[in-house]
N, C-alpha and C positions, 0 to 999 in steps of 0.2 A: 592133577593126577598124582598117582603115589609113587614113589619110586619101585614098586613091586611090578611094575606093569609088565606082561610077557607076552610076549609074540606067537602066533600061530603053529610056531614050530618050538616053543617051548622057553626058545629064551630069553633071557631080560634084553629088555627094548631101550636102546641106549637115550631113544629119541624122547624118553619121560623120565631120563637119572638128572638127581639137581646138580648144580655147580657149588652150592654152598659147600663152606668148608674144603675148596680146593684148590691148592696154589697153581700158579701160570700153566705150569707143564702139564697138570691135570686138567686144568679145561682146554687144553691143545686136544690133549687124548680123547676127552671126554665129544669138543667140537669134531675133528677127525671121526669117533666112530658113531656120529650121528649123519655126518654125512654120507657114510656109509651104509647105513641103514637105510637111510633116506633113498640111495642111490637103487639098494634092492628092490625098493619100488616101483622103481621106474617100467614100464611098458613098453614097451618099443612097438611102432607100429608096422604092419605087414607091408607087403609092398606095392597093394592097391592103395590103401591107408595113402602110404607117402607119395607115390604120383597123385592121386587125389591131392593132398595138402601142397603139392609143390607148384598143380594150376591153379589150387585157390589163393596162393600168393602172387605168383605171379598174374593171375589177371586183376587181384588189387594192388598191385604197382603199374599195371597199364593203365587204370581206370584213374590212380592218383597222378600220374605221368599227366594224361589227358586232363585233367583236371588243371594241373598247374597251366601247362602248355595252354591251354585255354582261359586264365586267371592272365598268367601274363601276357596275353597276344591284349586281352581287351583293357589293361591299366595300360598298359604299351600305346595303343592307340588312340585312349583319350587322351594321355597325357601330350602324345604330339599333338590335338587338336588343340587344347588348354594354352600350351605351351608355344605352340606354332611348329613344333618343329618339324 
């Protein structure tokens, strides 16, 4: 992309300026206000959005929970068969 690139609202878009020809502290600034560009993007979601997303983690940390718990009950119980213990 070219470094001309402009944004929606008109202006230069930090997230297409090159680095070349820029010593440390210019690609601080340059990294800095790409993160911040970046950051304008961001969406935030409403607050059905986020309880929705908050039970579909947590019901797949149940289901992984159950999962292990169930991994190690059954290596658990052969190995005392194997083993005798």
């Amino acid at each position: 992309m070219s470094e001309s690139a402009v944004t929606d609202s008109g202006e230069k878009d930090p997230r297409h300026e090159s680095r070349e020809g820029l010593n440390i502290f210019g690609r601080i600034a340059l990294f800095v206000r790409q993160v911040i560009s970046e950051l304008r993007r961001v969406v935030t979601p409403t607050r059905q959005e986020l309880i929705r997303y908050i039970w579909i983690v947590l019901g797949f940390v149940a289901v992984m929970m159950i999962l292990v718990f169930a991994l190690d009950f059954v290596f658990g119980w052969v190995s005392a068969k194997v083993f005798g213990g």
